[in-house]
C-alpha positions in Angstrom: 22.1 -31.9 13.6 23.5 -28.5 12.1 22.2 -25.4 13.3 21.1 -23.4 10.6 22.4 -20.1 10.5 20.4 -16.7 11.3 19.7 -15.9 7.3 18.3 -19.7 6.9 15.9 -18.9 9.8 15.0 -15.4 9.0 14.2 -16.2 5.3 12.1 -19.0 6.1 10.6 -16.7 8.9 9.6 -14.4 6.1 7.8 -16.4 3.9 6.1 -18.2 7.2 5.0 -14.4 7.6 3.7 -13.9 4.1 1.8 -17.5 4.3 0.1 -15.9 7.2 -0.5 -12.8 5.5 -2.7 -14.6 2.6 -4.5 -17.1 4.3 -5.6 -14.0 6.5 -6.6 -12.3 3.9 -8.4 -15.2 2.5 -10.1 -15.5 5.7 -11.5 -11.9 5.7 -12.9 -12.3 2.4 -14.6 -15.7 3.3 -15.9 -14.4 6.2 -17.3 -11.1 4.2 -18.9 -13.3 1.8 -20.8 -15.3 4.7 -21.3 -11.7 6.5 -23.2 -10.7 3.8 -25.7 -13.9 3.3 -23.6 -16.0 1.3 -23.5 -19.0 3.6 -22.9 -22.0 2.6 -21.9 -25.8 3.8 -18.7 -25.7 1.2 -18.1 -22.4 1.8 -18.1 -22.7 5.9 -15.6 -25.7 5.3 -13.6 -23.9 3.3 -13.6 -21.4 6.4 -13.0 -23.6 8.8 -10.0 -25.6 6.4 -8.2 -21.7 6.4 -9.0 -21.0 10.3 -7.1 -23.9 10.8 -4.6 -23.6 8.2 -3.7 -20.0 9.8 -3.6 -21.2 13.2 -0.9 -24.1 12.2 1.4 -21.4 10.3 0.9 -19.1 12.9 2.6 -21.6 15.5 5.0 -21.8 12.5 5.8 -18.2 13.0 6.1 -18.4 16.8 8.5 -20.6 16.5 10.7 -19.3 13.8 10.5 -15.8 16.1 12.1 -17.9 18.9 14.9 -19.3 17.4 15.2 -15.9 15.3 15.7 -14.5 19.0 17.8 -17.0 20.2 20.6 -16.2 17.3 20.2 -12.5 18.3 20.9 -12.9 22.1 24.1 -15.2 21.1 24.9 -12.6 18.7 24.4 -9.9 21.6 26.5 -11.8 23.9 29.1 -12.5 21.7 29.9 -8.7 21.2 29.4 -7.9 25.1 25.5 -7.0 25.5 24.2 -9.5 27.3 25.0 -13.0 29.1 24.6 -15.9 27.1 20.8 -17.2 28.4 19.7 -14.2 30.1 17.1 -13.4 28.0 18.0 -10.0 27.1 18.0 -8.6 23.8 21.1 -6.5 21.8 20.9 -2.9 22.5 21.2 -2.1 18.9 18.5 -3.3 16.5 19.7 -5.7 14.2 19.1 -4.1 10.7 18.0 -6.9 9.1 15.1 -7.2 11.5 12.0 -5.1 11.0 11.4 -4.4 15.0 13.0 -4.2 18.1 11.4 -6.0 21.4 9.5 -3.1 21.8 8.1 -2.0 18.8 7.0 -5.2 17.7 4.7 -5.2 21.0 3.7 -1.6 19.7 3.2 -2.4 16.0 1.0 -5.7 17.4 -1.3 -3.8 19.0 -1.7 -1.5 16.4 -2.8 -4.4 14.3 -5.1 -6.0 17.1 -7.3 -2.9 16.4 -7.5 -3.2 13.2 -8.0 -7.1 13.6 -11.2 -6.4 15.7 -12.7 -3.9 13.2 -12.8 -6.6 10.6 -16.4 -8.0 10.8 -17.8 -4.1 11.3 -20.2 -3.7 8.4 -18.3 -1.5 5.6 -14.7 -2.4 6.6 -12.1 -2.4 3.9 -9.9 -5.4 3.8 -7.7 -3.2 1.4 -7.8 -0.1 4.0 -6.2 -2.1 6.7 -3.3 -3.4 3.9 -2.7 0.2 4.1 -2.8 1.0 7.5 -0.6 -2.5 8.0 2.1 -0.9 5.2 1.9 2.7 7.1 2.8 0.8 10.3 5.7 -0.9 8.9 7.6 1.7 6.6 7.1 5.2 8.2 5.7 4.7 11.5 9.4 4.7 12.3 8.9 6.0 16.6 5.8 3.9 16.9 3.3 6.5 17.5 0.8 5.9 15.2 0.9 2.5 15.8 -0.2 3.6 19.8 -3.0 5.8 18.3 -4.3 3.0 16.8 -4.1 1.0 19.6 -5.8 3.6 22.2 -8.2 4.3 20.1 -9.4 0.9 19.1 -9.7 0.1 22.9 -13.4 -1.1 23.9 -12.8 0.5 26.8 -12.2 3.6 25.2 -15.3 3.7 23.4 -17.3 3.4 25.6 -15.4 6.0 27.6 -15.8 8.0 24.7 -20.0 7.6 24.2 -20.2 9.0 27.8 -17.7 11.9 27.7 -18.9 13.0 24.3 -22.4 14.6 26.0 -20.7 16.0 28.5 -17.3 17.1 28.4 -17.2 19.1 31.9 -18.3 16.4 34.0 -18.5 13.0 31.8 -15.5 12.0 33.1 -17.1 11.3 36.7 -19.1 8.0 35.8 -15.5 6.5 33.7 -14.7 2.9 35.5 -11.1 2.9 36.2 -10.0 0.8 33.1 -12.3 3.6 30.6 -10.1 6.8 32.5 -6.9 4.8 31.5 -8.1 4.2 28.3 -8.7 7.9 27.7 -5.6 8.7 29.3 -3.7 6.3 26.6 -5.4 8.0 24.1 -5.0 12.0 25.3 -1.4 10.7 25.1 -1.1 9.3 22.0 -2.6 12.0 20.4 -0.3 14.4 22.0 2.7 12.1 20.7 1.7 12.4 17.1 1.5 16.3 17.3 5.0 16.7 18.7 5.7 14.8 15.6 3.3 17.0 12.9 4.0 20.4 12.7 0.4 21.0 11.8 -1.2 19.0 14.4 -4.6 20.5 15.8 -5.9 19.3 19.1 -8.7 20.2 21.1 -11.2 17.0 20.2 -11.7 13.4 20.9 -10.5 11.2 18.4 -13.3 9.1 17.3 -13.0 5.1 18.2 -11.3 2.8 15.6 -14.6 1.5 14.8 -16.3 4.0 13.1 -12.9 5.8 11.9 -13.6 6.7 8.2 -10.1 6.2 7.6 -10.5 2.6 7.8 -14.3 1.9 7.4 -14.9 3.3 4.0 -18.8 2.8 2.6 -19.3 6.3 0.3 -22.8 6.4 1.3 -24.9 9.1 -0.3 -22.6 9.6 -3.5 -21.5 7.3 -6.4 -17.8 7.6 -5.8 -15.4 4.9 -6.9 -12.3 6.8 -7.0 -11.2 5.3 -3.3 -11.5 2.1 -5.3 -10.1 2.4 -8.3 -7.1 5.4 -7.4 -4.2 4.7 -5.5 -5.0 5.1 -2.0 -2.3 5.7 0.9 -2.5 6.4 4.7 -0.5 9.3 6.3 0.6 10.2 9.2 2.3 13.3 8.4 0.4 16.3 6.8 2.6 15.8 3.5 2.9 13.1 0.9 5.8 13.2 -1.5 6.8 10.5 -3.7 8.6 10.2 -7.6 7.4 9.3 -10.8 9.6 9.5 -14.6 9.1 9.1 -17.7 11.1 6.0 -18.0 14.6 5.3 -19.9 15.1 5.2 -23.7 16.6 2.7 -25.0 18.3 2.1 -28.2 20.7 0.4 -30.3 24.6 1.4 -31.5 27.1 -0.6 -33.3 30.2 -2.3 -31.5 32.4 -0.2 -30.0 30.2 3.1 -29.9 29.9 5.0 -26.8 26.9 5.0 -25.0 24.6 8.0 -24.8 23.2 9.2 -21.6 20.0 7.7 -21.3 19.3 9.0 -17.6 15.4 9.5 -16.8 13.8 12.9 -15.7 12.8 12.3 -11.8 9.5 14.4 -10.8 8.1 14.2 -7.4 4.5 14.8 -6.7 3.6 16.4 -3.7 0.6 16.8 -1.9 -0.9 18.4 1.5 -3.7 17.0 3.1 -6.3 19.3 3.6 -8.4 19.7 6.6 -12.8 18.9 6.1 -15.0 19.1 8.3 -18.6 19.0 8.9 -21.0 20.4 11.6 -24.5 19.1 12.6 -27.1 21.3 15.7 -29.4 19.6 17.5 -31.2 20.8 20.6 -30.7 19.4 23.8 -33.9 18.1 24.3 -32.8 15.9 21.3 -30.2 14.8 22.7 -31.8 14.0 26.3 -34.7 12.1 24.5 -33.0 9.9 22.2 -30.3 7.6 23.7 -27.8 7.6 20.8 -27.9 10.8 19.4 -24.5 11.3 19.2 -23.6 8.3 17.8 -26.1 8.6 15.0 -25.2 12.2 14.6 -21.4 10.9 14.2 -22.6 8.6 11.2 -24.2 11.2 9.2 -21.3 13.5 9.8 -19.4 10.4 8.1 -21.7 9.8 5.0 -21.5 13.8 4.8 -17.5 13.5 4.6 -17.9 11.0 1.7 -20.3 13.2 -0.6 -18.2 16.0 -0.4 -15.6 14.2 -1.0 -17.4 13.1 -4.4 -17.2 16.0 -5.2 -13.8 17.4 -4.0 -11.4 14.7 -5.6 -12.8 15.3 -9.0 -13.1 19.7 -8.8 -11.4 20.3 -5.8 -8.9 23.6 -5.9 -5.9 21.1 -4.3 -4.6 24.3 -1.9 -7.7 24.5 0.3 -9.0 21.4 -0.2 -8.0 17.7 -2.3 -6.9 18.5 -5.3 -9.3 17.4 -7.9 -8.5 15.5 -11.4 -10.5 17.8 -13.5 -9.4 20.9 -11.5 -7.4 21.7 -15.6 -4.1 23.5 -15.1 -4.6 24.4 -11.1 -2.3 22.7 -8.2 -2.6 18.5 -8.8 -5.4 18.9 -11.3 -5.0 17.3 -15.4 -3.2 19.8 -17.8 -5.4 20.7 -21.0 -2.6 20.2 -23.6 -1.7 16.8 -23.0 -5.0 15.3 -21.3 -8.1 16.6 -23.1 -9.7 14.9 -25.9 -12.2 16.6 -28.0 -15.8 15.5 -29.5 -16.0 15.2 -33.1 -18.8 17.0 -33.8 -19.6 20.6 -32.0 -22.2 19.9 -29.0 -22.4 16.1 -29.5 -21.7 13.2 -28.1 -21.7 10.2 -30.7 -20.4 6.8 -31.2 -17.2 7.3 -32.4 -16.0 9.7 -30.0 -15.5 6.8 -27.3 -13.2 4.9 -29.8 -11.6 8.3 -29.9 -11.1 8.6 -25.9 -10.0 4.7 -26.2 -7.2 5.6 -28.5 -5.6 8.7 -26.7 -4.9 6.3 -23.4 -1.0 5.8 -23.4 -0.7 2.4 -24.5 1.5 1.5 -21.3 -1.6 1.8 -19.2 -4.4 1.4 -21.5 -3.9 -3.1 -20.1 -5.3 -1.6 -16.7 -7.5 1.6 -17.6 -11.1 2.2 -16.1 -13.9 4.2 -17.6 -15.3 6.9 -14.9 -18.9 8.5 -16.3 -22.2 9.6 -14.4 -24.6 6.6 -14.6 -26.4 8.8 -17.1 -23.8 8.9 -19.3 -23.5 5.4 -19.2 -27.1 5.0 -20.2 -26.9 7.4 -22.9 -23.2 5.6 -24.2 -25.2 2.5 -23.5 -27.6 3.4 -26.6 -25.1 4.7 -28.4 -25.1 2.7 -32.5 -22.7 3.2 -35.3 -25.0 5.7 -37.6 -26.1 3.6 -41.0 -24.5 0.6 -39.9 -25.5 -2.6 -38.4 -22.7 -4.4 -38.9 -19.9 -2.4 -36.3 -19.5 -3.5 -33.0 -21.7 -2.3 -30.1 -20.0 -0.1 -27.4 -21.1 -2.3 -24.5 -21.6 -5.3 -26.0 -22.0 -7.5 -22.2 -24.6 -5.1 -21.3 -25.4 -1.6 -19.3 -22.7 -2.5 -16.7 -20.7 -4.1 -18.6 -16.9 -2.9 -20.0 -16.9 0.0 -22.6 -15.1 -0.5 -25.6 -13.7 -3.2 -23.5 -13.1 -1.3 -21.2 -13.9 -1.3 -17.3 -16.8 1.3 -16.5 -17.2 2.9 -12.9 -19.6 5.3 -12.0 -19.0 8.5 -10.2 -22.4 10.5 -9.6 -20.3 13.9 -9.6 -19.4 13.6 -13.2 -21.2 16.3 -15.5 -23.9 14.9 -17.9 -25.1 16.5 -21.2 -23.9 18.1 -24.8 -23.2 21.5 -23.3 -20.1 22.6 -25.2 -17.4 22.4 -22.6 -18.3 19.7 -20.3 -16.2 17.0 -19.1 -18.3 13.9 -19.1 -16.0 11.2 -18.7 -12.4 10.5 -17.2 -10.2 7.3 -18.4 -7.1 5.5 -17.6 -5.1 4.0 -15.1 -6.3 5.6 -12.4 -3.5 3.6 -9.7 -1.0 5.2 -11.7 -2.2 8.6 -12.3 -4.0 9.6 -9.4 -3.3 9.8 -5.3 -6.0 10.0 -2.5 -3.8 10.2 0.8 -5.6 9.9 4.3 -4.1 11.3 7.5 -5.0 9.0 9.8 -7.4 9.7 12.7 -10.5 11.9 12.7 -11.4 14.2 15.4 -15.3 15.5 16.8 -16.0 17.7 19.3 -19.0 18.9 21.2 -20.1 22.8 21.2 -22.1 22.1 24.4 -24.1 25.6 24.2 -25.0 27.1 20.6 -25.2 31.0 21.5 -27.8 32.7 19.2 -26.8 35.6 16.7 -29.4 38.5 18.3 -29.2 38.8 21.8 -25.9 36.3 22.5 -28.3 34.2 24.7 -28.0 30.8 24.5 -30.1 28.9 21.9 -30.8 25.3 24.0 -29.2 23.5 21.2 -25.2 21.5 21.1 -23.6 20.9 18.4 -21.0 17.9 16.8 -17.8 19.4 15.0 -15.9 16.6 13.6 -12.8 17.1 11.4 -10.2 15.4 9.3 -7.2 15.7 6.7 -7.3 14.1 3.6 -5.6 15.1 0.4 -5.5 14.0 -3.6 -3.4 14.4 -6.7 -2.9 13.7 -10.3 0.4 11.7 -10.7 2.3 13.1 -13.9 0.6 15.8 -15.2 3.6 17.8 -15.9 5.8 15.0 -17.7 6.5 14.9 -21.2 3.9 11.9 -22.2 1.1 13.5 -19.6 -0.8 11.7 -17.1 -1.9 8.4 -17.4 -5.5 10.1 -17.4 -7.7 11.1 -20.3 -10.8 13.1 -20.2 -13.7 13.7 -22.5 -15.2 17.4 -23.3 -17.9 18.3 -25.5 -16.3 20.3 -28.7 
């Protein structure tokens, strides 16, 4: 029988990988659909088909790892690393590989806490894609990767829920397993600041599990833009990437030299801002209801996502996200090759949405979405052609239906109204013209004694702290042809 060679058995490694990678993604989404009531004998066999679908690539995969490492350790002893059979590894990675023996056990449980976050009501199949792709591309050293594993220990969380309270002595009633927990975690978190020169310490990190990093519900604000933007996870305080205008093309007769056709590189930037939020509640509170803290922890999160609403469309992008209608400031739209007017001087009428339709580059006009307040959208929604009963309606499938075939969202932070200078809307592709970028982790800390303003005595209340990083951009503002964004003001 001929022994393939190591490229045969890494290629068909890599699309064992990617199998695994769909049908797990399938899986999530099936078992989403069930979480939420939609239960049903076709759809639990369906289920149950992909379980065991997954389970016979995954053997797949073990096996194709095994002879992947066999090839490696008779590469390693052929140039003088190891013994033929001795089970060691080369001391060098091998490039084409993605991990060494070590990482790989690092990046895996990394993914095991993200794995046992997935039936946790709010999670985001598409936030872990992230995390996953953060793992793999610049979690070069592994640290992150050892966050997210300490932190999305059980044993941690609990440890957590009864240090929380008490800080001085909470550590006293930790089992053995919860101290080493913590201890994984304190060290993990002092890892990633060695490697972030603005890392802040001084908290607990809050368990996987309610991390809004990774469980994202927007509760208490209409706020699609996480859905609908380009989204990436962090693990530096700085995101920089490159966008163009693209090349021009032409044509020349034979034998005519070439012209220089070489595109205009810009690179986007952004910081990720620090937010935080801060709750007081008296320590009788706390003694008399059993999970203060935790509930406390959860409003703190919904608070995060309204101001975040709010921040990622107005923010001033140097103290906080930058936000898309922030005009002419640091990551906001520029006027000049964004804005489009109203016709008509304090109105909003039919024709202006075909208008705001037009001015979206054609490139990504295939892939655009309409962003209004819901009001909006019922006041577009009862928008008619004036004297004419034959033009087409604006939303023809209904209130939530596409505008001018377009995609609607709604994002309750939006301005409503004729007034003359409001934004009302915001159109376009929103993946390609605008950034959200998480730092992963989040951090809360207890103020055990409030001291009052008077006397300096204290008050008998605590408070929570908790704080993150997150930052946003527009992507191509300052080219030639503008963002891929449009917005509408009233004239």
């Amino acid at each position: 029988m001929k022994t393939r060679t190591m490229r045969e058995v890494r290629s068909d490694l890599d699309h064992a990988e990617r199998k695994h990678d769909r049908l797990r993604g399938e899986i999530r989404d099936l078992e989403a659909r069930v979480e939420d009531g939609e239960d049903t004998p076709g759809l639990r066999e369906r289920l149950e088909n992909l379980t065991n679908g997954e389970e016979a690539v995954l053997g797949r995969v073990k096996e194709l790892r095994a002879e992947l490492g066999d090839h490696v350790r008779d590469v390693a002893a052929r140039e003088g690393h190891a013994e033929p059979g001795d089970g060691a590894v080369p001391l060098v990675e091998d490039a084409a590989l993605p991990f060494n023996g070590r990482t790989r056990a690092v990046f895996d449980g990394g993914m095991r806490a993200i794995e046992r976050c997935a039936k946790l009501n709010g999670f985001s199949d598409q936030a872990a894609k992230r995390i996953e792709k953060m793992l793999r591309t610049t979690d070069r050293d592994g640290a992150d990767a050892r966050y997210l594993a300490a932190v999305g220990d059980p044993d941690y969380a609990t440890a957590f829920w009864k240090a929380l309270p008490d800080p001085a002595t909470g550590h006293l009633s930790f089992t053995p397993r919860e101290a080493e927990a913590m201890r994984r975690v304190r060290q993990a978190e002092l890892e990633r600041t060695m490697t972030d020169s603005t890392g802040s310490q001084g908290g607990f990190g809050l368990p996987i599990s309610i991390d809004p990093s990774i469980v994202l519900t927007n509760v208490g604000a209409l706020n699609p833009l996480r859905e609908i933007a380009r989204v990436e996870t962090i693990s530096t305080y700085t995101w920089r990437g490159v966008s163009s205008d693209g090349v021009v093309a032409g044509f020349a007769a034979e034998l005519t030299e070439a012209s220089d056709n070489s595109p205009v590189l810009v690179q986007p930037s952004l910081t990720a801002q620090k937010g935080f939020a801060f709750t007081p509640f008296s320590i009788e509170f706390g003694m008399d209801y059993a999970n203060a803290q935790e509930q406390l922890i959860e409003l703190l999160t919904d608070a995060k996502n309204v101001v975040e609403a709010t921040k990622f469309l107005l923010g001033n992008g140097t103290t906080e996200p930058a936000g898309i209608l922030n005009i002419g400031a640091t990551g906001g739209l520029v006027q000049a090759n964004s804005r489009v007017q109203t016709a008509t001087t304090a109105t909003y009428a039919y024709a202006d949405v075909w208008t705001l339709k037009q001015a979206i580059p054609i490139r990504f006009l295939a892939d655009a979405t309409v962003v209004m307040n819901p009001t909006t959208i019922d006041t577009t929604y009862q928008l008619s052609p004036a004297g004419s009963t034959t033009l087409a309606l604006l939303m023809p499938q209904g209130r939530g239906g596409p505008l001018a075939g377009i995609p609607t969202a709604q994002l309750s932070s939006l301005a409503t109204g004729v007034v003359t200078g409001t934004k009302t809307a915001v159109v376009g592709n929103f993946k390609k013209g605008y950034l959200i970028a998480d730092r992963i982790g989040i951090q809360v800390e207890l103020i055990p004694n409030l001291i009052g303003a008077v006397s300096r005595y204290p008050l008998g209340q605590r408070g929570l702290y908790m704080w993150w990083r997150v930052g946003s951009t527009v992507i191509g503002a300052g080219s030639a042809a503008g963002c891929p964004l449009r917005y509408l003001e009233i004239k």
